[in-house]
C-alpha positions as CSV (number, residue, x, y, z in Angstrom):
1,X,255.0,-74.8,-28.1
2,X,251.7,-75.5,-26.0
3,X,248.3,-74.8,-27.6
4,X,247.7,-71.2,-25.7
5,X,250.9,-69.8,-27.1
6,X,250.4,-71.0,-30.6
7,X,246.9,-69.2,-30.6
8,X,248.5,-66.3,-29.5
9,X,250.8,-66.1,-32.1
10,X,248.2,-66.7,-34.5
11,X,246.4,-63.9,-33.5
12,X,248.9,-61.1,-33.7
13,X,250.3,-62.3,-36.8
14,X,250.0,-60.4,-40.2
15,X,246.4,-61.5,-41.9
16,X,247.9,-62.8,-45.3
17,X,250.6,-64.5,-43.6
18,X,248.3,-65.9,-41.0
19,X,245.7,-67.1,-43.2
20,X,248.8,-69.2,-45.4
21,X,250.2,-70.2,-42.2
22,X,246.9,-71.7,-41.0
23,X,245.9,-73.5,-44.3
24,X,249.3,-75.2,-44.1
25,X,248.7,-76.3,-40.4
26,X,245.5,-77.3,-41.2
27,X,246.9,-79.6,-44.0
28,X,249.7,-81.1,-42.0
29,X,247.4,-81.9,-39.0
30,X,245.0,-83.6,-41.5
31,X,247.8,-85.3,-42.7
32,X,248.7,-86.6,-39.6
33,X,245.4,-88.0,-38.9
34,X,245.2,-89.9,-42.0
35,X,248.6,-91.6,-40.8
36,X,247.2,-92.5,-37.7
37,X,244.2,-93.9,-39.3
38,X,246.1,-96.0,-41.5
39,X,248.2,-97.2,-38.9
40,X,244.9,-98.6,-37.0
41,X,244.0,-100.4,-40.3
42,X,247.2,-102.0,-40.4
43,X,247.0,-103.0,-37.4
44,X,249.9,-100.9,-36.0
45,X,250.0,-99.7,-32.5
46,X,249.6,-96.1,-32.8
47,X,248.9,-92.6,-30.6
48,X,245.6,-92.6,-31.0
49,X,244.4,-89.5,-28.5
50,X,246.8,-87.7,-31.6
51,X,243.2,-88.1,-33.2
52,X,241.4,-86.5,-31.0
53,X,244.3,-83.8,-30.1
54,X,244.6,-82.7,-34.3
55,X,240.8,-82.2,-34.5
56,X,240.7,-79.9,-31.6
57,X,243.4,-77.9,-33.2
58,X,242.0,-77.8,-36.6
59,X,239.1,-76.5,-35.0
60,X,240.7,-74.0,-33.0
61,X,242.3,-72.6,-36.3
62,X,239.3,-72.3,-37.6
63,X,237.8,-70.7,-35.3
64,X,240.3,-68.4,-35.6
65,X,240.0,-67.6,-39.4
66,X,236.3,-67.1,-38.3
67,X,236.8,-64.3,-36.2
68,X,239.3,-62.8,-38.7
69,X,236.5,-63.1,-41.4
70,X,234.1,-61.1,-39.0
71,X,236.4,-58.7,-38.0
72,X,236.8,-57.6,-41.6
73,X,233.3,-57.1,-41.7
């Protein structure tokens, strides 16, 4: 699913359901940073714009959560 549509879907989802759905994408991208990191240490060859790519994304998500946070406001 590309980035755009994902954001959409975030938005028009159910708050509770969005805010669990978000924390767990938030963990799993982290995740996957910390694999990619390790595979630099070791020396493995790796995708390292993945990096850069899970960052944006986390911060996208966040942003998001923002805006719900000042919308219940």
């Amino acid at each position: 699913m590309k980035i755009k549509e994902q954001l959409k879907k975030f938005r028009s989802m159910d708050k509770k359901e969005l805010e669990k759905e978000l924390n767990e994408k938030i963990a799993d991208l982290k995740e996957e940073i910390f694999n990619i990191r390790f595979q630099l240490a070791t020396s493995h060859s790796g995708d390292f714009s993945k990096i850069r790519q899970n960052k944006r994304m986390i911060a996208r998500i966040k942003t998001i959560m923002t805006e719900m946070q000042t919308v219940k406001k």
